[in-house]
C-alpha positions as CSV (number, residue, x, y, z in Angstrom):
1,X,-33.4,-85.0,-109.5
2,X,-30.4,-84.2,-106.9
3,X,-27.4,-85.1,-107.6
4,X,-26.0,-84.8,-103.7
5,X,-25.3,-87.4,-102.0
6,X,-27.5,-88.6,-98.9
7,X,-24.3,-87.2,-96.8
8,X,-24.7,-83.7,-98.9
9,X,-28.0,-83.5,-98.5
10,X,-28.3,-84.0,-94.6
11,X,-25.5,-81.1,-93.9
12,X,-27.8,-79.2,-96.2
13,X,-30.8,-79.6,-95.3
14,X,-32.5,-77.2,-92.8
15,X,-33.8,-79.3,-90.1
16,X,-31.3,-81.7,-90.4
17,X,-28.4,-78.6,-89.1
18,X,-31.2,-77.8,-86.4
19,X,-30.9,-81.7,-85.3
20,X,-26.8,-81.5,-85.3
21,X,-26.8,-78.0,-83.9
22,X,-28.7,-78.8,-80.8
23,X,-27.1,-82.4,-80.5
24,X,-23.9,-80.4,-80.0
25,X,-25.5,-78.0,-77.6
26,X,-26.6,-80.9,-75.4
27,X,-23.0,-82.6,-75.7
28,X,-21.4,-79.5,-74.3
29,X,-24.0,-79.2,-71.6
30,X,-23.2,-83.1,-70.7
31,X,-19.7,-82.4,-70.5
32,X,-20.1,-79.5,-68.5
33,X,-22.2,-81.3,-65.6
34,X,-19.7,-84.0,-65.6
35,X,-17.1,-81.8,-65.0
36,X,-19.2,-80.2,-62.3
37,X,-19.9,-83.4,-60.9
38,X,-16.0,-84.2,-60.5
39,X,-15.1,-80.7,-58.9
40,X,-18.7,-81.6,-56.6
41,X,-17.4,-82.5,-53.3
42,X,-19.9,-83.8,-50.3
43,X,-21.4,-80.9,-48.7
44,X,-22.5,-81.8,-44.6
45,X,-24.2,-79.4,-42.5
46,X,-24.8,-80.0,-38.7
47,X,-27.0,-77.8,-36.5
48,X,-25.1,-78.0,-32.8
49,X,-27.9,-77.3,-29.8
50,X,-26.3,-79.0,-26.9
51,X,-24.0,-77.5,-24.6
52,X,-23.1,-80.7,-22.5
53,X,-19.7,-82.5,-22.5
54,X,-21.5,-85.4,-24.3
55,X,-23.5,-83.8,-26.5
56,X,-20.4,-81.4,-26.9
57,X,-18.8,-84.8,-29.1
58,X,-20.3,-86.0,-31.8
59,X,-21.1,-82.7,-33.6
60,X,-17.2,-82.3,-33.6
61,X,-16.2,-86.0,-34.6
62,X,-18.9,-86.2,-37.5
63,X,-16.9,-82.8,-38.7
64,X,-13.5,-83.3,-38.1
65,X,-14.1,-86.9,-39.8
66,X,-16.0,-85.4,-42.8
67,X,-13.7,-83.0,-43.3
68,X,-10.8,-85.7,-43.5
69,X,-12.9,-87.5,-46.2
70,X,-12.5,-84.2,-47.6
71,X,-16.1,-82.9,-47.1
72,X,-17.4,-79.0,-46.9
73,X,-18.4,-79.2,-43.6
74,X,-20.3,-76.6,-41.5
75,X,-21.3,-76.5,-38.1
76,X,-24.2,-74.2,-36.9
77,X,-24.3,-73.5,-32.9
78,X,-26.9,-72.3,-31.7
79,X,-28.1,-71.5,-27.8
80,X,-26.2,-74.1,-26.0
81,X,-23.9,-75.0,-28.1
82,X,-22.5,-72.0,-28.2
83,X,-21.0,-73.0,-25.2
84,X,-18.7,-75.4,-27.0
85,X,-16.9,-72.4,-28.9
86,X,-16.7,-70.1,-25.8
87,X,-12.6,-70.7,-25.7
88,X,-13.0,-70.9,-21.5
89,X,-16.6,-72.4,-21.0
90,X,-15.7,-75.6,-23.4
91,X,-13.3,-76.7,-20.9
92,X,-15.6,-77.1,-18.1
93,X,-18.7,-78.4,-20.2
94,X,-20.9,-80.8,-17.7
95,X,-22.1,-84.0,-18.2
96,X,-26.4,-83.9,-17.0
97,X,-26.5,-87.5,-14.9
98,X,-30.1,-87.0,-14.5
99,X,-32.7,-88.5,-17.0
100,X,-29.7,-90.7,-19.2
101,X,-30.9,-94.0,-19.3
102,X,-27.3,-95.2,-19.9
103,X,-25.6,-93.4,-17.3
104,X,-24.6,-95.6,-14.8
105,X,-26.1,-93.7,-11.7
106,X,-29.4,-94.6,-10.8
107,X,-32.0,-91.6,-11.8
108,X,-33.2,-91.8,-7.9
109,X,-28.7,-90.9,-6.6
110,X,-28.2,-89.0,-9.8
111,X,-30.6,-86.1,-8.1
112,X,-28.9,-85.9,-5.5
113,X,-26.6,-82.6,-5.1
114,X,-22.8,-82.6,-6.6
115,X,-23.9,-85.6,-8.7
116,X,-23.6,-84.1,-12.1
117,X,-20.0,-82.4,-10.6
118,X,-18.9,-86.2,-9.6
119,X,-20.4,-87.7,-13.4
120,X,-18.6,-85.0,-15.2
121,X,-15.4,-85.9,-13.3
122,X,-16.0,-89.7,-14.1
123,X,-16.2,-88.6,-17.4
124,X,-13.3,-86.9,-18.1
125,X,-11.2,-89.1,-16.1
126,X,-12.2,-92.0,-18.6
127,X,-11.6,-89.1,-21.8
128,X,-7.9,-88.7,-19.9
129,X,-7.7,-92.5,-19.5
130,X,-8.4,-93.1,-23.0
131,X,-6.5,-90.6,-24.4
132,X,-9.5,-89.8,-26.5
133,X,-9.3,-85.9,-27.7
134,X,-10.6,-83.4,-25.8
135,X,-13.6,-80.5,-26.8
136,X,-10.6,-77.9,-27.4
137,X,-8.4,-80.8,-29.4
138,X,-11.5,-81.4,-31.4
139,X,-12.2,-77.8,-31.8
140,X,-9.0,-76.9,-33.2
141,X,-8.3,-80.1,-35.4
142,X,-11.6,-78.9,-36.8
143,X,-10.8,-75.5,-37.9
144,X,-7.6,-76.9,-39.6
145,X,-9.1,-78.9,-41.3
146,X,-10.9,-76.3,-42.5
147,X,-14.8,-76.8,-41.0
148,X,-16.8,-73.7,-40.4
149,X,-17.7,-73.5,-37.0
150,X,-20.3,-71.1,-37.0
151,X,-21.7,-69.2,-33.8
152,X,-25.7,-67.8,-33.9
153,X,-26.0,-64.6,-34.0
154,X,-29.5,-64.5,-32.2
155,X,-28.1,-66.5,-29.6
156,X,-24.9,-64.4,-29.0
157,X,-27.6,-61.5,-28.7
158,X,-30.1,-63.3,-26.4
159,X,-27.2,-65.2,-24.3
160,X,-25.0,-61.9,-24.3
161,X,-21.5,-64.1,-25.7
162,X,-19.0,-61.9,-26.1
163,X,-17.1,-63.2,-29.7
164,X,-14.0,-62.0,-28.4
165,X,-14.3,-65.6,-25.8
166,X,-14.5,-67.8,-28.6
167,X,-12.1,-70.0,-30.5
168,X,-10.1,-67.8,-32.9
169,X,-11.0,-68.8,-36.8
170,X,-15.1,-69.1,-35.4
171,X,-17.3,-67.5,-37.4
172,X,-19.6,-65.0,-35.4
173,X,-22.5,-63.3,-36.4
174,X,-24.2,-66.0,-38.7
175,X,-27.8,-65.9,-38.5
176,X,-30.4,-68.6,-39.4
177,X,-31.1,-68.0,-43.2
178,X,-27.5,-68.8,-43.5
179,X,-27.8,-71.7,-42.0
180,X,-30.8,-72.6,-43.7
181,X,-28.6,-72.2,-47.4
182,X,-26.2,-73.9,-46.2
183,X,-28.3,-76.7,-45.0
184,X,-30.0,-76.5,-48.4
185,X,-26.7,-76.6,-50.4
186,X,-25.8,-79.8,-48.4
187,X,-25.6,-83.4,-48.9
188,X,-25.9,-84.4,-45.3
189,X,-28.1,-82.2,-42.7
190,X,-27.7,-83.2,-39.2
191,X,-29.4,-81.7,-35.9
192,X,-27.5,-82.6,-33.0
């Protein structure tokens, strides 16, 4: 008969140790993801196709906004929206007046020649108007806030973009399994 207490016996016995060992194991392991979890911050990828003044927008604001919240943010571009990190071309993005249900020219006057020149104009008066930020404002609020802008490298190739032309602090040369671990790695994956 043993004299140990139930106490003494458990810290002695085999399987019991196994038990307490591997209890401890997964405390440590717990501890660990929650301290993971409280470095995590929000990860948001958005894929930028569009190389209109309108389209050039919201692909900026989402960023520049997420990355106010504090978010990784990273932009793709790819073919047109390359256009929006060319430092000269961004200033002069157009806004297409044919086939926008919402634009306030008919479809039928909206073909007609100089149309998308006068819509573009109309545009940007109501951006000045407004005082709303402009593509170059929003570029450059983005990259100090610290959002990737990323440009194609396919597209540079196929559209021959000289990476000189772009926004300084753009990232050239990125190709699409980048993007793709990136978009993978993220919280939020946009195509705009």
């Amino acid at each position: 008969m043993s004299t140990d207490s139930p106490t003494e016996q458990a810290t002695t016995d085999p399987s019991t140790a196994n038990v307490q060992e591997q209890l401890d194991e997964l405390r440590a392991e717990l501890a660990a993801m929650k301290s993971d979890d409280a470095d995590d911050q929000k990860r948001m990828t958005i894929i930028a196709t569009k190389g209109t003044l309108d389209m050039a927008y919201p692909p900026l604001i989402l960023a520049s906004t997420a990355a106010a919240f504090g978010w990784d943010v990273t932009v793709f571009h790819t073919f047109w929206g390359l256009e929006m990190l060319h430092e000269e071309r961004s200033k002069e993005l157009k806004l297409s007046s044919v086939g926008n249900p919402n634009m306030p020219v008919p479809n039928v006057l909206a073909a007609l020649p100089g149309m998308d020149r006068m819509t573009t104009w109309m545009m940007n008066r109501r951006i000045e108007d407004n005082d709303t930020a402009t593509i170059e404002e929003l570029i450059d609020t983005s990259l100090e806030m610290g959002v990737e802008l990323q440009a194609c490298q396919m597209t540079q190739d196929l559209m021959d973009y000289d990476e000189a032309e772009f926004y300084d602090g753009v990232t050239t040369g990125v190709g699409a399994a980048t993007a793709l671990e990136h978009m993978a790695d993220a919280d939020i994956q946009l195509l705009v």
